[in-house]
N, C-alpha and C positions, 0 to 999 in steps of 0.2 A: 547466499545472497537472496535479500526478499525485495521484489519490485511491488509497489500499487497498481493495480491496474485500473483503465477507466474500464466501464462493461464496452462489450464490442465481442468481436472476434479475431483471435489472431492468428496469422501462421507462422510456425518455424521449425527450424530442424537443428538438428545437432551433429556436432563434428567430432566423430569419433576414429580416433587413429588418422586424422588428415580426411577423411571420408567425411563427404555428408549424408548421413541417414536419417530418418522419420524416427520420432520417440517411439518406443517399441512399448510405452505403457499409454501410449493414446490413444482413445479410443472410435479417431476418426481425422484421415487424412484427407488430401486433396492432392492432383495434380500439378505439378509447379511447371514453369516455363522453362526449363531445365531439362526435362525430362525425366526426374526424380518425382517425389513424393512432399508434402509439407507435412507434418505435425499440424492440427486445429486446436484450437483452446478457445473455449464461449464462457466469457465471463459476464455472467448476470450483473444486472442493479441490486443492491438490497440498501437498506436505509444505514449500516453498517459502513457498507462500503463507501458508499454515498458519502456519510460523515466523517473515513479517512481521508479520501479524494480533497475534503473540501479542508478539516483539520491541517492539512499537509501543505496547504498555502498560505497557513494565518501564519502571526506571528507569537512566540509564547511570550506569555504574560507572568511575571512574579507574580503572585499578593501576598506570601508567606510572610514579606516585611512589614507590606500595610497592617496587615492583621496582628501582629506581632507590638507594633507602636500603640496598637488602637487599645490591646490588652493593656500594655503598661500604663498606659494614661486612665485608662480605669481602674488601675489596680492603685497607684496612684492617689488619684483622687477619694478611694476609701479609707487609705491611710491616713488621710488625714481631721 
């Protein structure tokens, strides 16, 4: 499963065998109110990301038709 993230920073952990533990390939935890550990994740700006974040709330657009009618009416009108 692939999530977008906005940039920020996250914490979480994982549940393994009913257990909650810290990812064991990350490279930098925290404290949690628990008494355990969190997993950190820092995820940067780039102009990339930026343009999924913002992509991901338009809405999609055909043109494959428009463009497709525009041919025939020129192809069309050479015919004749």
């Amino acid at each position: 499963m692939e999530t977008a993230l906005t940039p920020g920073t996250y914490e979480y952990c994982l549940v393994v065998d009913g257990q909650w533990m810290p990812d064991p390939s990350a490279s930098e935890t925290v404290p949690n109110p628990f008494g355990g550990r969190n997993s950190v994740l820092k995820v940067a700006c780039s102009p990339e990301a930026t343009h999924r974040a913002e992509a991901a709330n338009q809405p999609l657009k055909n043109t494959s038709n428009q463009k497709t009618q525009k041919y025939e009416q020129t192809n069309t009108s050479n015919q004749q």
